[in-house]
DSSP file (Angstrom, degrees, kcal/mol; ACC not computed):
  #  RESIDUE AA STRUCTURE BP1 BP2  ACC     N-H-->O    O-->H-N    N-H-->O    O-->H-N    TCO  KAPPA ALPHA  PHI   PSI    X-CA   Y-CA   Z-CA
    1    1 A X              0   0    0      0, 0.0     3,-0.1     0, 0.0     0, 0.0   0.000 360.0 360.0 360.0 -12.8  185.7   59.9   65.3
    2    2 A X        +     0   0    0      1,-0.3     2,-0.1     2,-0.0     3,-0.1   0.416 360.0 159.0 111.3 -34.4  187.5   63.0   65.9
    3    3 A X        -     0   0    0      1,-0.1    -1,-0.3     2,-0.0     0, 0.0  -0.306  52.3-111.1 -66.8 148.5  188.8   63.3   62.9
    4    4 A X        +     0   0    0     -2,-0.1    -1,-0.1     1,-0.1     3,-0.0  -0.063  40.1 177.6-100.4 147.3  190.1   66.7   61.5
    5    5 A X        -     0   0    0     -3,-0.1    -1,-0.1     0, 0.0     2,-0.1   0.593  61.9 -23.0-142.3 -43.3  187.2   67.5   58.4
    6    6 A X        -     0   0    0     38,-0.0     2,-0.6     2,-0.0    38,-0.0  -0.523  59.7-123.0 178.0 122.9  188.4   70.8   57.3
    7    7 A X        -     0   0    0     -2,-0.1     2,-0.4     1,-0.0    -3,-0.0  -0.551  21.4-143.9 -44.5  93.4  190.6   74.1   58.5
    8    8 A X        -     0   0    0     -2,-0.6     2,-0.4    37,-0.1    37,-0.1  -0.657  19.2-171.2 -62.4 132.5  189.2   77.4   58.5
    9    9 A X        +     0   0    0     -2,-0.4    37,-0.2    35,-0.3     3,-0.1  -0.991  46.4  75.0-130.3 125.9  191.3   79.9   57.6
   10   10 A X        +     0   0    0      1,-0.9     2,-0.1    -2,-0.4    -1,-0.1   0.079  61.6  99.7 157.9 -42.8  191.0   83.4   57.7
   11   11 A X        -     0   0    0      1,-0.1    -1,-0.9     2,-0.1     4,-0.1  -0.585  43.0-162.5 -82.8 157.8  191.3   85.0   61.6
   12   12 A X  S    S+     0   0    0      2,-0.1     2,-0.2    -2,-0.1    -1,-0.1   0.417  72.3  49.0-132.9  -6.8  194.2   86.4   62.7
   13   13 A X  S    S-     0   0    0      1,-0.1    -2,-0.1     0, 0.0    20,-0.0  -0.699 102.8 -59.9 -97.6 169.3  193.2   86.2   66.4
   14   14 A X        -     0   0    0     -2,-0.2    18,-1.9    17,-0.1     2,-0.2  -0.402  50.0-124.2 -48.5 131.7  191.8   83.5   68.8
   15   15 A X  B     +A   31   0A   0     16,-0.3    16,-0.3     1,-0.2     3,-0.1  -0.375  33.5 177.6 -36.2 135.7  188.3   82.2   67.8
   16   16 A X        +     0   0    0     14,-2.7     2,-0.4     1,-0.3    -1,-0.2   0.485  64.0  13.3-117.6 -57.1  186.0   82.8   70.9
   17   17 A X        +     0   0    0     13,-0.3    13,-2.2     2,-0.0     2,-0.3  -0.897  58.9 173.3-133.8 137.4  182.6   81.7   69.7
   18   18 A X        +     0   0    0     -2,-0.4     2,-0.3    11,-0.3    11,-0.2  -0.963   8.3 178.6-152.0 138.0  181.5   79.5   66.5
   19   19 A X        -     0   0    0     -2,-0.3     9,-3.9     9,-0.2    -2,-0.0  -0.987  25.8-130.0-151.5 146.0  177.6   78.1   65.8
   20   20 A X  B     -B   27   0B   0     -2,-0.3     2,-0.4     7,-0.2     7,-0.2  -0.207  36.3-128.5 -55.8 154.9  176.0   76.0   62.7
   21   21 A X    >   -     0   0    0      5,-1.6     3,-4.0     6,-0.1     4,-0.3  -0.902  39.4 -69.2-100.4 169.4  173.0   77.7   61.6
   22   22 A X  T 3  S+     0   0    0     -2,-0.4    -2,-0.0     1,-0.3     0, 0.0   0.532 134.5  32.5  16.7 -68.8  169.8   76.2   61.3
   23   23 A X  T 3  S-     0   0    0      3,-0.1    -1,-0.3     0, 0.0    -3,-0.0   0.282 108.4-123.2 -96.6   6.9  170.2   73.7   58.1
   24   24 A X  S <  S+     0   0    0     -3,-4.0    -2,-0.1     1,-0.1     3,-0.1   0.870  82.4 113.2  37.2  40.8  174.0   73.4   59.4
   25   25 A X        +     0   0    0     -4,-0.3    16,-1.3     1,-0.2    17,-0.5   0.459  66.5  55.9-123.2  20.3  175.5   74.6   56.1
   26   26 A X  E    S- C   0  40B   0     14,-0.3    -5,-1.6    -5,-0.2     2,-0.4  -0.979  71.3-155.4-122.6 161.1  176.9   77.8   57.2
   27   27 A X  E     -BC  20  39B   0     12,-1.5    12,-2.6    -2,-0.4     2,-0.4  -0.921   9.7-153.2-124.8 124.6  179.5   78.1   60.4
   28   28 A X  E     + C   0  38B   0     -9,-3.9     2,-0.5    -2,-0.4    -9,-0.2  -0.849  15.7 175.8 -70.0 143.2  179.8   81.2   62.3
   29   29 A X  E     - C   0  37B   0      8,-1.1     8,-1.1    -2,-0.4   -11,-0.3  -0.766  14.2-158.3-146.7 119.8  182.8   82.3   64.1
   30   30 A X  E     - C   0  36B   0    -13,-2.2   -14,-2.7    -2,-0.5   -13,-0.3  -0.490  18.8-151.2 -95.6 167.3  184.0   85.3   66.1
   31   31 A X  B     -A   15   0A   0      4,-1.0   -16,-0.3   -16,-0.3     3,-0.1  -0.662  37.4-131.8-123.3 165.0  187.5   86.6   67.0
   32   32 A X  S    S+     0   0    0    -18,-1.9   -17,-0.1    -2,-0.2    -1,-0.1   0.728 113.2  68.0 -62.6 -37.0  189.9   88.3   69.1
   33   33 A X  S    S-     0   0    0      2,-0.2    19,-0.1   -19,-0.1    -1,-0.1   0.318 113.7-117.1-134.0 -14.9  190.7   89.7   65.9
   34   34 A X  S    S+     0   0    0      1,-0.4    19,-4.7    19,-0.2     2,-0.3   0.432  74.4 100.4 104.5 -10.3  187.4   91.6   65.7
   35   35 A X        -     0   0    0     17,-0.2    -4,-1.0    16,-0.1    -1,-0.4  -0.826  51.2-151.4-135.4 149.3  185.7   90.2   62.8
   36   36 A X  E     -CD  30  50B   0     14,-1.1    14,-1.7    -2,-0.3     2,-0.3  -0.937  19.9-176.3-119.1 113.6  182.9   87.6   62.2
   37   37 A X  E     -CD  29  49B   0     -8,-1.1    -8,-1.1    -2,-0.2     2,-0.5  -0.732  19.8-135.4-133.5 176.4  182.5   85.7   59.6
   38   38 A X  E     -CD  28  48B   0     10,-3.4     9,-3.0    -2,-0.3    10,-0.9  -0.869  19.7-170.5-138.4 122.2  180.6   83.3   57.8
   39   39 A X  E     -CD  27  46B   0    -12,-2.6   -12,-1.5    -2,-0.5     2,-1.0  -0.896  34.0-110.2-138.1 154.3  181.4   80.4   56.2
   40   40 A X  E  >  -C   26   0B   0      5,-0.9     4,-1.2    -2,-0.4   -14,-0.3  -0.390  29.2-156.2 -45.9  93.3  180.2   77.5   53.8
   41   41 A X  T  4 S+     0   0    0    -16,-1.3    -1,-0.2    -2,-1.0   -15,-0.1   0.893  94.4  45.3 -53.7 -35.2  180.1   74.2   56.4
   42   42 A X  T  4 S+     0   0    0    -17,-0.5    -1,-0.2     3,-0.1    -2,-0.1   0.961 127.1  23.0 -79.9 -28.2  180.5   71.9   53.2
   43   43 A X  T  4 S-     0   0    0     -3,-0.2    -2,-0.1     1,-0.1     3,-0.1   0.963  93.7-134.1 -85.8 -59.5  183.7   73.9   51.0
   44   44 A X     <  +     0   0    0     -4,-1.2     2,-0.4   -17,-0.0   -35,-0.3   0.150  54.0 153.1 110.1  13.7  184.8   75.4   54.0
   45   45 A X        -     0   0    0     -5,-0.2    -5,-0.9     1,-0.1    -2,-0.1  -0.419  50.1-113.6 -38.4  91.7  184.9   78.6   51.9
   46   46 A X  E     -D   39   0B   0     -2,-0.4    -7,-0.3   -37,-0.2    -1,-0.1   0.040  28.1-175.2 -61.2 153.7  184.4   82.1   53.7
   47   47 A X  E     -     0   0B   0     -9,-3.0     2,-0.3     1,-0.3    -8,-0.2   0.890  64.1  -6.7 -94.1 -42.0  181.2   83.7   52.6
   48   48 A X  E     -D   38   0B   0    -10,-0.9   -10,-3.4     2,-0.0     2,-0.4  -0.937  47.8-145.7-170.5 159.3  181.8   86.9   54.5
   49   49 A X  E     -D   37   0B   0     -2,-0.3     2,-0.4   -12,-0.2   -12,-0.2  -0.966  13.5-157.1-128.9 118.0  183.7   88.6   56.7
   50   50 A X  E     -D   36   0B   0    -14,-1.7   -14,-1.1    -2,-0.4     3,-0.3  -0.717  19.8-149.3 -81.5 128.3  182.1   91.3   59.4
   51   51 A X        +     0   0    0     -2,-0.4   -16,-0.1   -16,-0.2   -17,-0.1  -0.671  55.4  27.0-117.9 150.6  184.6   93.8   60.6
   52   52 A X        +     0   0    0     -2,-0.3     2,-1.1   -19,-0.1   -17,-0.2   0.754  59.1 152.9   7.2  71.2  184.7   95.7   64.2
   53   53 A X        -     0   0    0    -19,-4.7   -19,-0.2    -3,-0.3   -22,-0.2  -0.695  24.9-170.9-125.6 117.8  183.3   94.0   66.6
   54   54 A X              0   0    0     -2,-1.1    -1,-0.1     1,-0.3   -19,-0.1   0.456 360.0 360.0 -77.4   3.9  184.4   94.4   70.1
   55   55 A X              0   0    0    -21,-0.1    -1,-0.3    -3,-0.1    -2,-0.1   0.490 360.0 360.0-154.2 360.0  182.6   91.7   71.8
C-alpha cells in the first residue's frame, strides 16, 4: 500500500544498503555514517550497532 510501517532511527548519515535476513525479523542497514546496524523488523528496535566501516 505504500504505507509508512515504522522509522528507523539511529544513522546520522545516508543509508546506502539495507536487507531482511532469512526469517525477515531482523533489518540490516549501512551508512555514510560508517556504522551498521541491526535491527528488530517487528519493534523496529536497534539490536546493534557496528562501528567503522568504510564501505
Amino acid at each position: 500500500t505504500g504505507e509508512e510501517l515504522k522509522v528507523l532511527e539511529g544513522h546520522s548519515n545516508y543509508v546506502t544498503s539495507v536487507a531482511f535476513s532469512s526469517d525477515s525479523k531482523q533489518i540490516v542497514s549501512g551508512s555514510n555514517d560508517q556504522t551498521v546496524r541491526v535491527w528488530d523488523a517487528s519493534m523496529g528496535k536497534e539490536l546493534k550497532e557496528l562501528e567503522g566501516h568504510e564501505n
